[in-house]
N, C-alpha and C positions, 0 to 999 in steps of 0.2 A: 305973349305967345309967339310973335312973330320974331322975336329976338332970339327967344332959344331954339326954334327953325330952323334961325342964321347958323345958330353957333354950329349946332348939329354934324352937321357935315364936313364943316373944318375941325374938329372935335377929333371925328373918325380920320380925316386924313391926316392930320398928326399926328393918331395913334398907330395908322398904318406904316407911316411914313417913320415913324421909331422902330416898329417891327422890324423894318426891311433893314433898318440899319444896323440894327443889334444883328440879321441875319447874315449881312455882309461884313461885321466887325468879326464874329466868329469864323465867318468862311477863312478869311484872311488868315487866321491864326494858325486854324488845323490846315490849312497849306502849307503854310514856312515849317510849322513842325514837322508835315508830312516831308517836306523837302529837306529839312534838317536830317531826321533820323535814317530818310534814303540815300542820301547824297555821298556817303562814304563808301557806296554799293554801287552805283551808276556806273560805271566803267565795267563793272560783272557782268551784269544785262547786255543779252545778245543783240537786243534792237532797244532802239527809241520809243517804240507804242508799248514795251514790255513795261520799261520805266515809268510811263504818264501811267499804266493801268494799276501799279502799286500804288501809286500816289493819287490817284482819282477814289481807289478805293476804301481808303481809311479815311478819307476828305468826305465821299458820299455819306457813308457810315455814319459820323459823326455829325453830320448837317442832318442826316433823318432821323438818328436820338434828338436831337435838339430839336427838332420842331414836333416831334412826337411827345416831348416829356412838358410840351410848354402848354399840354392840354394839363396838367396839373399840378405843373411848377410855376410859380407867378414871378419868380425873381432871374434875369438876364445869367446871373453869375454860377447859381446854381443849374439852370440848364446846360450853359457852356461844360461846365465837366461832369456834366453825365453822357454829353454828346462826348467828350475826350475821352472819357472813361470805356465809354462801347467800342469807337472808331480805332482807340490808340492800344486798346487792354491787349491783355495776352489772347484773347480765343481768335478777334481780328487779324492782329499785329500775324498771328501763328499760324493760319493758311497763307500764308506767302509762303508757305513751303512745298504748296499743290499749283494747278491752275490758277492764272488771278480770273479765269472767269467762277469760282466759289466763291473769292473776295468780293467780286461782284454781286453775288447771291448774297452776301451776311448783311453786304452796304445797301442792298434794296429793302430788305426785310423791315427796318423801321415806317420804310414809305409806304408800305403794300398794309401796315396799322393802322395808318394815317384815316381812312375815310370811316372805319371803323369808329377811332379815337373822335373825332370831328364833323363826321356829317350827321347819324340819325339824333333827330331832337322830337322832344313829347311823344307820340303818339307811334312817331316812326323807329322809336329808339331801338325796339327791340331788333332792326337790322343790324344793332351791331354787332347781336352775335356770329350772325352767318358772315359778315364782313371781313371777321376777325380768322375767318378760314382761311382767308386768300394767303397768307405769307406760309401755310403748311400747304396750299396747293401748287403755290408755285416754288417751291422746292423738291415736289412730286413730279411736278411737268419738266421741271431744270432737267433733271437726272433722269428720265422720260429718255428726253428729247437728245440727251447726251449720248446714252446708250445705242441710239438710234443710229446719231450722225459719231459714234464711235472714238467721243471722244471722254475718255476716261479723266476726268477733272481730277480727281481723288479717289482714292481704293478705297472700294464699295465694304470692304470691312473694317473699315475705320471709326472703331466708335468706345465710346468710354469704359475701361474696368475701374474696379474703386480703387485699385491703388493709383490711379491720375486723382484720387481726391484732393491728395497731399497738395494739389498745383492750388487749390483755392486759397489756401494758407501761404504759401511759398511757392510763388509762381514763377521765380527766375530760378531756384532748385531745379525741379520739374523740368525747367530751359533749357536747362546746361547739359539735360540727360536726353534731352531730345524726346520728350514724351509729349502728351496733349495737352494744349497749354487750356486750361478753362478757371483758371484764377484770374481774380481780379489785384490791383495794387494793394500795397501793406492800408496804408493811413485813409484808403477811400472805406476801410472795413468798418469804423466807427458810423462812418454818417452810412454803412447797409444798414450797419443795426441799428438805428434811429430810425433808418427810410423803414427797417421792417417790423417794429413795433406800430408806425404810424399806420401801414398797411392792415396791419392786423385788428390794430385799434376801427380805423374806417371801415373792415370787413368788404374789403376789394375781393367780391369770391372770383371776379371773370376774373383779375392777374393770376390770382392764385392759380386758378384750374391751367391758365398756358403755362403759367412757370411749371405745375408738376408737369402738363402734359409735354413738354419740350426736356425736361428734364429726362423725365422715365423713358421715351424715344432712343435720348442720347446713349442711352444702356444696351438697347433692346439690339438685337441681331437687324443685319440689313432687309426691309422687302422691298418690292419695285426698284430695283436697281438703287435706292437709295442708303448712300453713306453715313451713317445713323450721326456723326460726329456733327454735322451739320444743324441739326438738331436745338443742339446747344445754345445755338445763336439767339434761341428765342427767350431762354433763362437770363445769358447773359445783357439782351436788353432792358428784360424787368429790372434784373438788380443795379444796372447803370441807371433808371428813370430812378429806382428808390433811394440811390445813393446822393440824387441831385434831392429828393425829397428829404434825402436825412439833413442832407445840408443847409438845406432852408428850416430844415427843425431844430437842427441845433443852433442858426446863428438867431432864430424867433423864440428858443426856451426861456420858458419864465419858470419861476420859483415852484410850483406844483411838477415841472417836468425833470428837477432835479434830479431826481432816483433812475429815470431813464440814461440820463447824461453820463450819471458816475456809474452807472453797469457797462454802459462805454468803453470808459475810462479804465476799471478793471480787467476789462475783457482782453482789452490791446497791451494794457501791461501783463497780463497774464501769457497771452502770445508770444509779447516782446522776448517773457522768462521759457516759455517752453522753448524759442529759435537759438536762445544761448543752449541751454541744454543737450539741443540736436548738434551744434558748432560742437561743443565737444565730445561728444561718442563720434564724431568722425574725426574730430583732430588725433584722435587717440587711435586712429586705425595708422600713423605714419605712412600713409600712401600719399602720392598726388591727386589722385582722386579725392580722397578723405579731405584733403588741404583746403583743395581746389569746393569740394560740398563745404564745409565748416565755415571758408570765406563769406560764402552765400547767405550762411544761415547768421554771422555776422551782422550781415548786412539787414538780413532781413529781420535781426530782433532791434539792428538801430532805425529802421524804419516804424517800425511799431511803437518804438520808445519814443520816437516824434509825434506819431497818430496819438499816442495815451498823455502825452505833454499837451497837445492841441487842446483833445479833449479835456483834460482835468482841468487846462486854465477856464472852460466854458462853464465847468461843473463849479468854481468856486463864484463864477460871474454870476450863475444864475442862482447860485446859495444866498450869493451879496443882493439876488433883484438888480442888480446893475443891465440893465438892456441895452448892450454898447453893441447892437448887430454889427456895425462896420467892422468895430474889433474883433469881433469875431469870426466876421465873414473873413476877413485878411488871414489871420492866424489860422484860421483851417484851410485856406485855401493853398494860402504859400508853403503849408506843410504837403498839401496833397501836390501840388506845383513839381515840390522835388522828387517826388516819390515818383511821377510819371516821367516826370524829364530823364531822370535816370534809366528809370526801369527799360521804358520803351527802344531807349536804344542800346541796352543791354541784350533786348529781346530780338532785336533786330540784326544785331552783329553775329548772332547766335544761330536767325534761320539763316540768313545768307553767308 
């Protein structure tokens, strides 16, 4: 008894002592990235606190997906790009076109889940509903308190019609046209739909209820001074935690989860063939415009045709029983790797 006493406490300070480090490995990353995709922009910006507040806030953003999604992701790798995924995606990336004190608001929103996700235990848990209030309350007092002190962050009518849907499928489209960016990357769309069968399957009814209720808001006409577009943010952190969960499902599928995998697989090749399809009814219009869409959508059926490659090699891995997570983890990730690296600073060259 006295032994495992000992061990006890060094046990937990190693395991804290890993935490901090995995949390200071990812800090690191989505900074040089942050600094990467802004750094061709710096000289735009009127002042120096302009610049640190872009860059502080898709940095925030992505450290508080990540520590938010590590209440039910157990693997380093996959939380890191769900954190990229939130911090760096198009709805983030795309209020740099207002105030960065909103970017500030989308980069809090994971933090303000946090005690929700992590504090009530047995007895006390059912605080975590009234907890789970705080990131809609403090986007009610944001915009409150804005109105007040008269500063107009974002126009208070700014909020989704469905033809912004097309932005979830083809998010750099949508970019080039200057519309509301509330898409996510091509090839992170496989590990949604893994994260959201897995969702469904676990019957998460509290995600569900904030994704529709943040979802249906983003629709809805503004009240209390509030910009309904902002909204959105709460949708698109579910599907960045489900996307880090897809990802950890698909690189732990085994032979029973096959049929999940290759609905995948089909679903991204099927996308791949409808973005050729869209490339040509615009190349066919002979405008620059048409050219200029058509290129996009190029683009965005060869990203898909890497998301549906990833996927299918996973799908014949886990036909085979072969449980080679590493391999798998590398091939999905380096595909979804490119997909961000490009995208985000496509998206970026775009708002500024």
């Amino acid at each position: 008894m006295t032994k495992n006493l000992s061990r006890k406490p060094h046990s937990t300070l190693a395991g804290t002592s890993a935490s901090l480090s995995k949390f200071a490995a990812a800090a690191v990353v989505y900074a040089a990235f942050a600094v990467y995709i802004y750094h061709p922009h710096f000289k735009g910006f009127n002042a120096l606190r302009l610049r640190d507040f872009f860059v502080i806030n898709v940095c925030l953003a992505s450290l508080g997906c990540y520590v938010l999604s590590r209440r039910w992701i157990s693997g380093f790798t996959a939380s890191f790009f769900a954190g990229l995924i939130y911090g760096f995606g198009p709805f983030s990336l795309g209020l740099a076109r207002y105030h960065p004190t909103v970017g500030l608001l989308a980069a809090v929103i994971p933090w303000l889940f946090c005690p929700a996700a992590f504090g009530p235990k047995a007895r006390w848990k059912w605080l975590s509903m009234p907890l789970s209030v705080m990131p809609f309350l403090a986007i009610l007092v944001f915009f409150e308190a804005s109105a007040r002190w008269r500063l107009f962050a974002i126009p208070v009518h700014t909020r989704l019609d469905f033809a912004d849907l097309l932005g979830l499928l083809a998010p750099l489209t949508v970019a080039s046209r200057g519309s509301a960016f509330i898409g996510f990357y091509h090839v992170p769309i496989a590990a949604l739909l893994m994260g959201l069968s897995m969702l469904l399957a676990a019957r998460r009814l509290g995600v569900m209820a904030l994704f529709a209720v943040g979802a249906i808001l983003a629709f809805q006409k503004p009240f209390l001074n509030t910009s309904p577009i902002i909204w959105f943010a709460i949708p698109a952190l579910c599907c960045s935690i489900m996307i880090g969960e897809g990802i950890q499902g698909l690189t732990g599928a085994g032979f029973p989860d096959r049929r999940w995998v290759l609905a995948a697989a089909i679903i991204m090749a099927a996308l791949s063939i409808a973005a050729v399809l869209a490339a040509k009814k615009y190349a066919a219009a002979l405008s620059l415009l048409g050219m200029k869409e058509a290129w996009l959508f190029i683009y965005t059926a060869k990203m898909y045709a890497l998301g549906a490659v990833a996927t299918a090699v996973i799908y014949f891995m886990t036909r085979a029983n072969l449980r080679i997570s590493s391999v798998r983890l590398i091939l999905l990730c380096f595909a979804m790797a490119v997909d961000v690296f490009l995208g985000a600073r496509f998206l970026i060259d775009n708002i500024l």
